[in-house]
Backbone as a chain_set.jsonl record, in Angstrom:
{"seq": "XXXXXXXXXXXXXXXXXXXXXXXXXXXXXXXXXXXXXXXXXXXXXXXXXXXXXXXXXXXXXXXXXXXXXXXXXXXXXXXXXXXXXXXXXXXXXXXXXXXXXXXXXXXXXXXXXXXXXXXXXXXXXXXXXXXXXXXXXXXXXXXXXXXXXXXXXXX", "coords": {"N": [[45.684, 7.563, 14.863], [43.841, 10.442, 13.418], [44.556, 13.733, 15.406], [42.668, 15.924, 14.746], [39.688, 15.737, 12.744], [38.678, 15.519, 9.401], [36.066, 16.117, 8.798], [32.764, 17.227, 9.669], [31.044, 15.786, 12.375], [28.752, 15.59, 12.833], [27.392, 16.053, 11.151], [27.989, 14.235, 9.565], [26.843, 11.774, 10.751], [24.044, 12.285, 10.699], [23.886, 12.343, 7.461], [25.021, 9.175, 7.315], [22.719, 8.003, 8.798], [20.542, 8.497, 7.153], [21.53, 7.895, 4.937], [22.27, 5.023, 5.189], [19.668, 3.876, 6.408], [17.996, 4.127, 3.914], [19.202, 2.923, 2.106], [18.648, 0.627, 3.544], [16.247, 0.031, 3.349], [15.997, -0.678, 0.403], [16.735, -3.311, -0.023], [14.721, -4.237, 1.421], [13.133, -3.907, -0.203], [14.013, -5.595, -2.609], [13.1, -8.652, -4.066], [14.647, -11.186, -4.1], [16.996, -11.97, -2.366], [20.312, -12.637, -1.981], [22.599, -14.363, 0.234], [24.49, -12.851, 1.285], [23.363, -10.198, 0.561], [21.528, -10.153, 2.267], [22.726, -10.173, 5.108], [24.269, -7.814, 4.215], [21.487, -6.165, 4.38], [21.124, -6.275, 7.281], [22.974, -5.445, 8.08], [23.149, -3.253, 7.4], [20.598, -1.637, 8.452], [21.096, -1.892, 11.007], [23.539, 0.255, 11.629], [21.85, 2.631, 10.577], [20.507, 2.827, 12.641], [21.821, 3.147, 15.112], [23.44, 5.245, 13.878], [21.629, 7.545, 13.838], [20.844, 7.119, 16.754], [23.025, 8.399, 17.742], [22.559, 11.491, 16.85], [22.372, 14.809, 17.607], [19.79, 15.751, 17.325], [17.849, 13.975, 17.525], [14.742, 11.596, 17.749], [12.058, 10.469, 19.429], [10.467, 9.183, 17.696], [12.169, 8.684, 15.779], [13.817, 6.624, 16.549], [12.045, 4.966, 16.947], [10.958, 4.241, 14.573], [13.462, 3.34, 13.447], [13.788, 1.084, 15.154], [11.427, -0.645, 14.346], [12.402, -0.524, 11.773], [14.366, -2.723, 12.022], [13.112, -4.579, 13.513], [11.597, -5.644, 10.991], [13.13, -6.493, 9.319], [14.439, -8.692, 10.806], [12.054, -10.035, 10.53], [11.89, -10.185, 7.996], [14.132, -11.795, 7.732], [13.066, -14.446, 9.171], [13.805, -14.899, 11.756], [12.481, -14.959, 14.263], [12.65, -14.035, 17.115], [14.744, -11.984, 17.464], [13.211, -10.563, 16.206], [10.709, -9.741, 17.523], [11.826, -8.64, 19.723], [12.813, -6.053, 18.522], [10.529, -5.14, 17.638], [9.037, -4.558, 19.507], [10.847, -2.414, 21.252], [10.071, -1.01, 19.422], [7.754, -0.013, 20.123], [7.705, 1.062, 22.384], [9.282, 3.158, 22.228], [6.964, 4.492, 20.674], [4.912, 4.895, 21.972], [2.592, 7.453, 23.167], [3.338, 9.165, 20.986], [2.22, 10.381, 17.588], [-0.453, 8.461, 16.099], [0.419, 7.265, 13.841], [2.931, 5.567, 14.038], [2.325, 4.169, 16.584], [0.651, 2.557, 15.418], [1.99, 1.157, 13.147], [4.139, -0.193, 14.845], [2.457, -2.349, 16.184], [2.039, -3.206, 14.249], [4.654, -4.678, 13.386], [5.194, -6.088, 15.685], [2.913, -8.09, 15.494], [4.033, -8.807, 13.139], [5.675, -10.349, 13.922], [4.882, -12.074, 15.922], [3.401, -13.645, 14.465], [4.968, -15.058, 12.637], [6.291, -16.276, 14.922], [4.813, -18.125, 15.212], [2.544, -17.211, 17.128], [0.111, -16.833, 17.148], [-2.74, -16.222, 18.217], [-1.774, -14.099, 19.671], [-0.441, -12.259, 17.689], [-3.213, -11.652, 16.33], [-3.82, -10.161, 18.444], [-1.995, -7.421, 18.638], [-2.786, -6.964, 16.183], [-5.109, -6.37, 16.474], [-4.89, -3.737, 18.017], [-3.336, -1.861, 15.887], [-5.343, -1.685, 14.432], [-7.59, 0.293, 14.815], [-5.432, 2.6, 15.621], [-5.009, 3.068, 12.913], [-7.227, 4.404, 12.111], [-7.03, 6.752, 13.176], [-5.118, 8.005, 11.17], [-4.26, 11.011, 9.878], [-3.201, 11.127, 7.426], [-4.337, 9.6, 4.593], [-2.722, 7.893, 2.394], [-0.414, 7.023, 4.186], [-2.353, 5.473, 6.344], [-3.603, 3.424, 4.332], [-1.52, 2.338, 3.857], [-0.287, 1.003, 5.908], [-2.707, -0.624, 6.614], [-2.875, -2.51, 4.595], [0.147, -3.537, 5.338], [-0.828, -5.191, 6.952], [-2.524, -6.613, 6.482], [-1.328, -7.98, 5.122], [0.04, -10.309, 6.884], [0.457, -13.102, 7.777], [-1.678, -14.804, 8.775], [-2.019, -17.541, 9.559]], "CA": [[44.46, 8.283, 14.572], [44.577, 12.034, 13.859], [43.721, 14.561, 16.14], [41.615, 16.835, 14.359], [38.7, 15.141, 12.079], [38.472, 16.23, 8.161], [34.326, 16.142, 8.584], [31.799, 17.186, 11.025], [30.871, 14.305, 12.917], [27.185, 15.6, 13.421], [26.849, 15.736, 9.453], [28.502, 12.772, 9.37], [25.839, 11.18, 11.447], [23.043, 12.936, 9.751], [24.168, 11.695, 6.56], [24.556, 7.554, 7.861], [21.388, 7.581, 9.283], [19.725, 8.202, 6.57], [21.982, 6.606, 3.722], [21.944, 3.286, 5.972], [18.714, 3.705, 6.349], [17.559, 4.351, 2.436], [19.63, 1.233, 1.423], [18.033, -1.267, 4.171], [14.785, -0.219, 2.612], [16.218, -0.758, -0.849], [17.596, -4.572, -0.035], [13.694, -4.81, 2.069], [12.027, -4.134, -1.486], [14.705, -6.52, -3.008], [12.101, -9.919, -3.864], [15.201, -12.048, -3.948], [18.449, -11.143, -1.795], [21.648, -13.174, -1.752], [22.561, -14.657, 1.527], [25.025, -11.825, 1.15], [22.352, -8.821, 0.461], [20.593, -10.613, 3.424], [23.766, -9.881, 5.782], [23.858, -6.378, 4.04], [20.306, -5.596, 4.712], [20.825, -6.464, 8.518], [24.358, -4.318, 9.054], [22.63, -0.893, 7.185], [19.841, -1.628, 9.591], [22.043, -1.494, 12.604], [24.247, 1.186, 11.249], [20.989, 3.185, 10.477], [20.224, 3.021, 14.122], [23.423, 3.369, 15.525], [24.01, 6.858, 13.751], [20.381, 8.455, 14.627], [21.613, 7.549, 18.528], [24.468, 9.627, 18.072], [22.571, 12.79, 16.334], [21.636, 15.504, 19.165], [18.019, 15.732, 17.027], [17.267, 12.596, 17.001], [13.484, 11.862, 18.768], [11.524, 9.08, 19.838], [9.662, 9.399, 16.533], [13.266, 8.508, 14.744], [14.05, 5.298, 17.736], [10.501, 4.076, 17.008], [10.897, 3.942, 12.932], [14.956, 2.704, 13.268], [13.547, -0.565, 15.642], [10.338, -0.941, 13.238], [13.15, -1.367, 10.805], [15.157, -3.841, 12.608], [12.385, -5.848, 12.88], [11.157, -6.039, 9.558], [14.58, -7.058, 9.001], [14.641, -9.329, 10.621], [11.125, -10.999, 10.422], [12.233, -10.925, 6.63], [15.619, -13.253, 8.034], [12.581, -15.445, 9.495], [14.076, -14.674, 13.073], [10.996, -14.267, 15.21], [12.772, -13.542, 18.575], [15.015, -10.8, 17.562], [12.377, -9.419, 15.724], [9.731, -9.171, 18.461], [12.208, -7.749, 20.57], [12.739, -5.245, 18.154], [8.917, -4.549, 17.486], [8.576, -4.341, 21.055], [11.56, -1.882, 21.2], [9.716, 0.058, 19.076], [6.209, -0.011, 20.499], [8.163, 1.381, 23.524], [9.497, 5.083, 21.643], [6.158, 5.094, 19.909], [4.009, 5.774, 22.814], [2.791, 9.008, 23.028], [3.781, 9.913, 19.668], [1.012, 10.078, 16.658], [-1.311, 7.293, 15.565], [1.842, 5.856, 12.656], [4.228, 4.802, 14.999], [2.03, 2.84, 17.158], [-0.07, 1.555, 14.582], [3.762, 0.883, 12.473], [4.389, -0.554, 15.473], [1.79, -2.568, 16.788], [2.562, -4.164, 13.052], [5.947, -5.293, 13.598], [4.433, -7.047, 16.891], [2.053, -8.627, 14.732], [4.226, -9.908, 11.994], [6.77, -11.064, 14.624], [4.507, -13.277, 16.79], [2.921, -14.531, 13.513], [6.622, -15.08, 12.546], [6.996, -17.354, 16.051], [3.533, -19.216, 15.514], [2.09, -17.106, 18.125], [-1.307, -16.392, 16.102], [-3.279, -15.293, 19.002], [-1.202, -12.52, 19.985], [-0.608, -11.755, 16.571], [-4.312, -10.803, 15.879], [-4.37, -8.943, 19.509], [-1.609, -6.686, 18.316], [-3.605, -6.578, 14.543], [-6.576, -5.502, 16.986], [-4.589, -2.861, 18.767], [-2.874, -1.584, 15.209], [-6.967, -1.04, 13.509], [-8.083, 1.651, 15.51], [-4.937, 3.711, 15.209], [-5.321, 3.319, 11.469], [-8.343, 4.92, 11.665], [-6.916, 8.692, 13.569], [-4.35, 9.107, 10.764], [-4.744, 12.158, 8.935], [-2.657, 10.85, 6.025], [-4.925, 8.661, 3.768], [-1.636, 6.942, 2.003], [-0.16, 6.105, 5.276], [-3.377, 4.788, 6.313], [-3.785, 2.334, 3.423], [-0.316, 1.534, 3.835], [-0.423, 0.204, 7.3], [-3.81, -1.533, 6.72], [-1.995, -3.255, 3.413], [0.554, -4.649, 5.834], [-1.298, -5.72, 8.536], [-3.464, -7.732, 5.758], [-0.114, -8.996, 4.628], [0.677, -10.861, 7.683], [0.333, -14.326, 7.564], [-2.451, -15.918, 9.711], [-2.34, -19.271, 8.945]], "C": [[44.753, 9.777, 14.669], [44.174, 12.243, 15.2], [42.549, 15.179, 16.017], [40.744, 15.928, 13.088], [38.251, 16.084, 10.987], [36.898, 16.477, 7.816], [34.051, 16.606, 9.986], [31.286, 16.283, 11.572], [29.316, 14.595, 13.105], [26.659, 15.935, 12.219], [27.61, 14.802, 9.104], [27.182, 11.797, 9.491], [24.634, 11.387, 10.758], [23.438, 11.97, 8.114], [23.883, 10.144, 6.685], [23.403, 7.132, 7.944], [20.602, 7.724, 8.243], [20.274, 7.39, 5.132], [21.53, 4.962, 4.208], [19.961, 3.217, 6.173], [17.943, 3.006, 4.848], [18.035, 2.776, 1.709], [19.45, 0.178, 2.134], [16.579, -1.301, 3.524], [14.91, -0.581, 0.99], [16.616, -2.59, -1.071], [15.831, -5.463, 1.144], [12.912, -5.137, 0.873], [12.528, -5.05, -2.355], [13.313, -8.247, -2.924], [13.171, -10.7, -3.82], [16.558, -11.896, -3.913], [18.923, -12.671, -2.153], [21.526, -13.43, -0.237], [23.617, -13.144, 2.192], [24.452, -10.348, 1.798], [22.102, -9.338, 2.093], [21.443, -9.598, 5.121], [24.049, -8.204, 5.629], [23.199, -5.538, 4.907], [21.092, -5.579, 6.583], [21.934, -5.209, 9.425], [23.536, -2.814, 8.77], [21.417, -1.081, 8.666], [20.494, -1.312, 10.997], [22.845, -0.346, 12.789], [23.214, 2.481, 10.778], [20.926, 3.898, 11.989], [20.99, 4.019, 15.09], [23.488, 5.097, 15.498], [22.771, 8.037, 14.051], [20.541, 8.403, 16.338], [22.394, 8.309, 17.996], [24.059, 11.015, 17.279], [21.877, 13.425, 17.86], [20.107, 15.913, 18.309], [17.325, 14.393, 16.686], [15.712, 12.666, 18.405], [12.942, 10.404, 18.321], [10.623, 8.489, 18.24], [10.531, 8.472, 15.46], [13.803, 6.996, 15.019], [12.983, 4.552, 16.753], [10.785, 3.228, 15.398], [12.558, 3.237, 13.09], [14.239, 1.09, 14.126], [12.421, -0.75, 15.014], [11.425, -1.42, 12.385], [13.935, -2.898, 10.979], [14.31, -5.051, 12.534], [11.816, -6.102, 12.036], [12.138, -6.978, 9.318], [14.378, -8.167, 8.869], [13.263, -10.779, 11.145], [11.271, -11.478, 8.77], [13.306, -12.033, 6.752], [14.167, -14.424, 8.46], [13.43, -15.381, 10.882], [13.094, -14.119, 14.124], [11.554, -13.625, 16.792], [13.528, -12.164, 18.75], [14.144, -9.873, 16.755], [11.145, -9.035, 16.211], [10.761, -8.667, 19.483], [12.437, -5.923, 19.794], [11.593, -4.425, 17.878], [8.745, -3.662, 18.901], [9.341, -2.687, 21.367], [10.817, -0.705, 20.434], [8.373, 0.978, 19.339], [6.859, 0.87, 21.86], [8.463, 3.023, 23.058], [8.008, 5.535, 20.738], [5.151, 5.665, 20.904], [4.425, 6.978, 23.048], [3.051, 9.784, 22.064], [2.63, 10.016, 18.442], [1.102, 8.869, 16.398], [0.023, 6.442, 14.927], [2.54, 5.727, 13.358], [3.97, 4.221, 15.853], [1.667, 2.071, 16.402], [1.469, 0.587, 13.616], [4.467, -0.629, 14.231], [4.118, -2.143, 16.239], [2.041, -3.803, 15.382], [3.304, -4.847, 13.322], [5.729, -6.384, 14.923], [3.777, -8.147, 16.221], [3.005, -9.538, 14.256], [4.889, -10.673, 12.77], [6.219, -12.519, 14.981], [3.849, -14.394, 16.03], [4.101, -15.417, 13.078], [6.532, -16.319, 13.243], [5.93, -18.715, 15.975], [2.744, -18.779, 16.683], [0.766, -16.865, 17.793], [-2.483, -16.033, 16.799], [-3.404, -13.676, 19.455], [-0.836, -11.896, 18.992], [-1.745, -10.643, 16.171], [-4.77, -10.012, 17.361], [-3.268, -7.921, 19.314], [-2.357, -6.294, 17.061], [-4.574, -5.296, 15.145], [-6.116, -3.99, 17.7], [-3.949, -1.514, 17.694], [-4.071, -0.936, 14.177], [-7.23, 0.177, 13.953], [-6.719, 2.687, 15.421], [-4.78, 3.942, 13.999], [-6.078, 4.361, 10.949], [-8.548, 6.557, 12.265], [-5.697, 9.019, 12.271], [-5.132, 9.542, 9.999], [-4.458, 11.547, 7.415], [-3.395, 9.717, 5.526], [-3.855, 7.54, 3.36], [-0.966, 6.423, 3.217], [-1.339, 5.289, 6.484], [-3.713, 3.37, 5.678], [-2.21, 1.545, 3.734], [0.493, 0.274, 5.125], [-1.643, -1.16, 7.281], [-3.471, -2.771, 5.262], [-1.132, -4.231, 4.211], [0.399, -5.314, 6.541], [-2.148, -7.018, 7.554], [-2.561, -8.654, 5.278], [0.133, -10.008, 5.959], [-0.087, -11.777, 7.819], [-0.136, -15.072, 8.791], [-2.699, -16.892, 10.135], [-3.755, -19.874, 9.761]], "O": [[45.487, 10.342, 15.479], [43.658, 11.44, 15.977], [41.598, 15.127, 16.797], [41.573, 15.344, 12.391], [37.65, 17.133, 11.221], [36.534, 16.953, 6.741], [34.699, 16.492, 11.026], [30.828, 15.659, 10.615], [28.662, 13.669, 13.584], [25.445, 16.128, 12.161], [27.8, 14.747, 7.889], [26.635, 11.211, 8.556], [24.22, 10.399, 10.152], [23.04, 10.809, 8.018], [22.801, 9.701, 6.3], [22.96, 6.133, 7.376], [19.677, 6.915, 8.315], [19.659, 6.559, 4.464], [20.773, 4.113, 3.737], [19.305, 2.202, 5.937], [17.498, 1.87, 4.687], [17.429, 1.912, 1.074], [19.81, -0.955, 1.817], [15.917, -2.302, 3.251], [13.861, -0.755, 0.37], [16.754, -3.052, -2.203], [15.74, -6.638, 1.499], [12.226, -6.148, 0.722], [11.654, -5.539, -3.072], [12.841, -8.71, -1.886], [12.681, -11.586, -3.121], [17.287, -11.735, -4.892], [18.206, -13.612, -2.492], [20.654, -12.924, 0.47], [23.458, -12.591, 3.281], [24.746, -9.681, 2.79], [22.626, -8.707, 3.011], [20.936, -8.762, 5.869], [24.065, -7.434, 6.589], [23.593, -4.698, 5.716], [21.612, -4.501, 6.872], [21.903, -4.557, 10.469], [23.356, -1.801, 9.447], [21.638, -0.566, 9.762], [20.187, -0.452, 11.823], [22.95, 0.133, 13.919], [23.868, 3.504, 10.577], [21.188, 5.044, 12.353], [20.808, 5.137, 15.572], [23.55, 5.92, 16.412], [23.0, 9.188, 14.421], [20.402, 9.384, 17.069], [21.758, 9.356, 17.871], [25.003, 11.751, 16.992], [21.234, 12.896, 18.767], [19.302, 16.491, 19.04], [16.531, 14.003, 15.831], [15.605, 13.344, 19.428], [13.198, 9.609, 17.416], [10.315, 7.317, 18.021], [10.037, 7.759, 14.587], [14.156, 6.243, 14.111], [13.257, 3.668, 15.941], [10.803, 2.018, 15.173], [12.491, 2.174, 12.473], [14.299, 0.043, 13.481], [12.339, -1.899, 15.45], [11.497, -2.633, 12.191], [13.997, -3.857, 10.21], [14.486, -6.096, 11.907], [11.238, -7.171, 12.232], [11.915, -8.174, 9.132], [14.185, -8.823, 7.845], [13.384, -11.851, 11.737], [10.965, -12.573, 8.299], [13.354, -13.009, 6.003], [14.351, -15.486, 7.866], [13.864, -16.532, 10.914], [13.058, -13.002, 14.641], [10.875, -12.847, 17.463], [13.293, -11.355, 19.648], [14.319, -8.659, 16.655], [10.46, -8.193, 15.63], [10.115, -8.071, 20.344], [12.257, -4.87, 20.407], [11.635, -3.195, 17.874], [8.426, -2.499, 19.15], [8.579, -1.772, 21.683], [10.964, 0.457, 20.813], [8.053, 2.11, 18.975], [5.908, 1.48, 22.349], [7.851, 3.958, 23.574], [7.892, 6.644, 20.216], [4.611, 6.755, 20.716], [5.516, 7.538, 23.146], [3.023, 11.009, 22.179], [1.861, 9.136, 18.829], [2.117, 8.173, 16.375], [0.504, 5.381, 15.325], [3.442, 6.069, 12.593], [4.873, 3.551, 16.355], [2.098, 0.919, 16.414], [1.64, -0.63, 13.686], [5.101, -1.683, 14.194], [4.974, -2.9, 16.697], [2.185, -5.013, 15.556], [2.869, -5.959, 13.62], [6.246, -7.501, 14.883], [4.229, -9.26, 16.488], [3.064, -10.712, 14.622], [4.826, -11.863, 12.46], [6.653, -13.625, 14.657], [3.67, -15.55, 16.415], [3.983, -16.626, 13.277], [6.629, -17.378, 12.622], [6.081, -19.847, 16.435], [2.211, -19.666, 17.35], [0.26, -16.555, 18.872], [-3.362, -15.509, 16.114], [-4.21, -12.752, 19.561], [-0.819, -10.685, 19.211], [-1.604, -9.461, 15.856], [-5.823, -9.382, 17.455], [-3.593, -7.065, 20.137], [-2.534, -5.08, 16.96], [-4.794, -4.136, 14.796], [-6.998, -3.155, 17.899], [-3.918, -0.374, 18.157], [-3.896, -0.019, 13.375], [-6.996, 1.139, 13.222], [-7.08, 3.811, 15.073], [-4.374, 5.076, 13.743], [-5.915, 5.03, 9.929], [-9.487, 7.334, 12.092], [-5.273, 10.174, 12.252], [-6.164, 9.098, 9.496], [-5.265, 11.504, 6.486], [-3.073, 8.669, 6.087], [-3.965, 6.409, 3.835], [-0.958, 5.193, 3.269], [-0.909, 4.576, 7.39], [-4.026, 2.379, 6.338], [-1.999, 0.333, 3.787], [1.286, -0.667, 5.161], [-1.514, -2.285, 7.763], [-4.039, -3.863, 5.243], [-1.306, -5.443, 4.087], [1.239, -6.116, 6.951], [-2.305, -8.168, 7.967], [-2.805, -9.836, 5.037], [0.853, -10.846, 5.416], [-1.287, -11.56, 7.986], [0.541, -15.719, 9.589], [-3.515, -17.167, 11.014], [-4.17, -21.008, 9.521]]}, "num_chains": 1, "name": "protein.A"}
């Protein structure tokens, strides 16, 4: 391994985090992955993460939205346990932060436990995810939260 490193490692990082990022959301909007893509989706997700820990501006704001992703992930794999730990994970950097990152949050809880068959606690995260709907400022992220919260499968 050299010594000296042909890049900056803190625009390195910068960079990752959001490429890995950009292409787990590109393989989330995907309607019909490969078992492949699937495996994809799950490494940029981790490798997303990964490289926002290692920037010195990274903020709870950045945590919160990287484990929101994770578990989308992997409530899209149909993995309900690592993907309420990840919800959870993220419900944890969102406190304290504005309304979208609990309410974002409070989602991923939701779809998870719906995910496990937990359908109680499902609609007491739904109930905890309405009311911060209703302080954001942003209209489109507003609708966009209350869109997926209607998406999540009640049975």
């Amino acid at each position: 391994m050299p010594d000296r490193l042909s890049f900056d490692l803190i625009s390195a990082h910068r960079y990752f985090s959001a490429e890995c990022f950009n292409r787990t959301w590109n393989f989330i909007d995907k309607p019909n992955r490969t078992a492949d893509e699937d495996d994809q989706m799950l490494m940029t997700a981790f490798a997303s993460l990964w490289h926002w820990n290692q920037r010195p501006d990274c903020t709870r704001q950045n945590l919160s939205v990287g484990y929101w992703q994770l578990a989308r992930v992997y409530a899209l794999l149909k993995q309900a346990g690592p993907a309420l730990h990840y919800a959870t994970r993220s419900l944890e950097y969102s406190q304290g932060e504005p309304p979208f990152y609990a309410g974002y949050a409070y989602e991923a809880v939701a779809r998870a436990e719906a995910l496990a068959g937990i359908f109680s606690q499902a609609r007491e995260a739904m109930a905890q995810a309405h009311p911060l709907s209703e302080e954001m400022a942003d209209a489109e992220a507003k609708q966009m939260l209350l869109a997926d919260l209607k998406n999540i499968p009640l049975r």
